[in-house]
N, C-alpha and C positions, 0 to 999 in steps of 0.2 A: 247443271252444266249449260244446259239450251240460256236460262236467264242469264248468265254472266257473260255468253257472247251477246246476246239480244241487246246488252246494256252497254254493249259498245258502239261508242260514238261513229265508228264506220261503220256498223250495220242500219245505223239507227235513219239515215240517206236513203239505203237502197229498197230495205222494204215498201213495199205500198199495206194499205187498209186488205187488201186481197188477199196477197202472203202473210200478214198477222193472222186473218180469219181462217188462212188455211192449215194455220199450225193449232186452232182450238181441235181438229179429233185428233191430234198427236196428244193432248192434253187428258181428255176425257174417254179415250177409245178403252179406258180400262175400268169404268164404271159402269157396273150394272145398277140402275135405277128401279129394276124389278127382279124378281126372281130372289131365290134361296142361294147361298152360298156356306155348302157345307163345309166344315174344320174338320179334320180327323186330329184330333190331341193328342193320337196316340199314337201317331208315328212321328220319327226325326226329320229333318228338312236337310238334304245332300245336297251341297250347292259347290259346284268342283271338285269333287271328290273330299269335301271335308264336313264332318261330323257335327250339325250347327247343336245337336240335342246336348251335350253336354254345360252350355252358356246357363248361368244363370244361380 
């Protein structure tokens, strides 16, 4: 969603190089580059009150 306003021609004016750079940890703030990231397999994933375990 962020890139298809970015790639509008009126945004594209207003930014500077400063607000582009400050949207990279918007980008990355969800990558851990170290450390374990455990799964548990064995539970369902409740995402608004709906059941995602049954897909598939």
């Amino acid at each position: 969603m962020l890139q298809a306003v970015l790639a509008e021609p009126a945004w594209s004016g207003l930014l500077t190089g400063a607000d582009r750079r400050g949207l990279t940890p918007l980008f990355w703030g969800h990558v851990r580059p170290y450390g374990e990231v455990k799964l548990d397999m064995g539970s369902r994933l409740h995402i608004d009150g709906t059941d995602l375990g049954g897909l598939g």
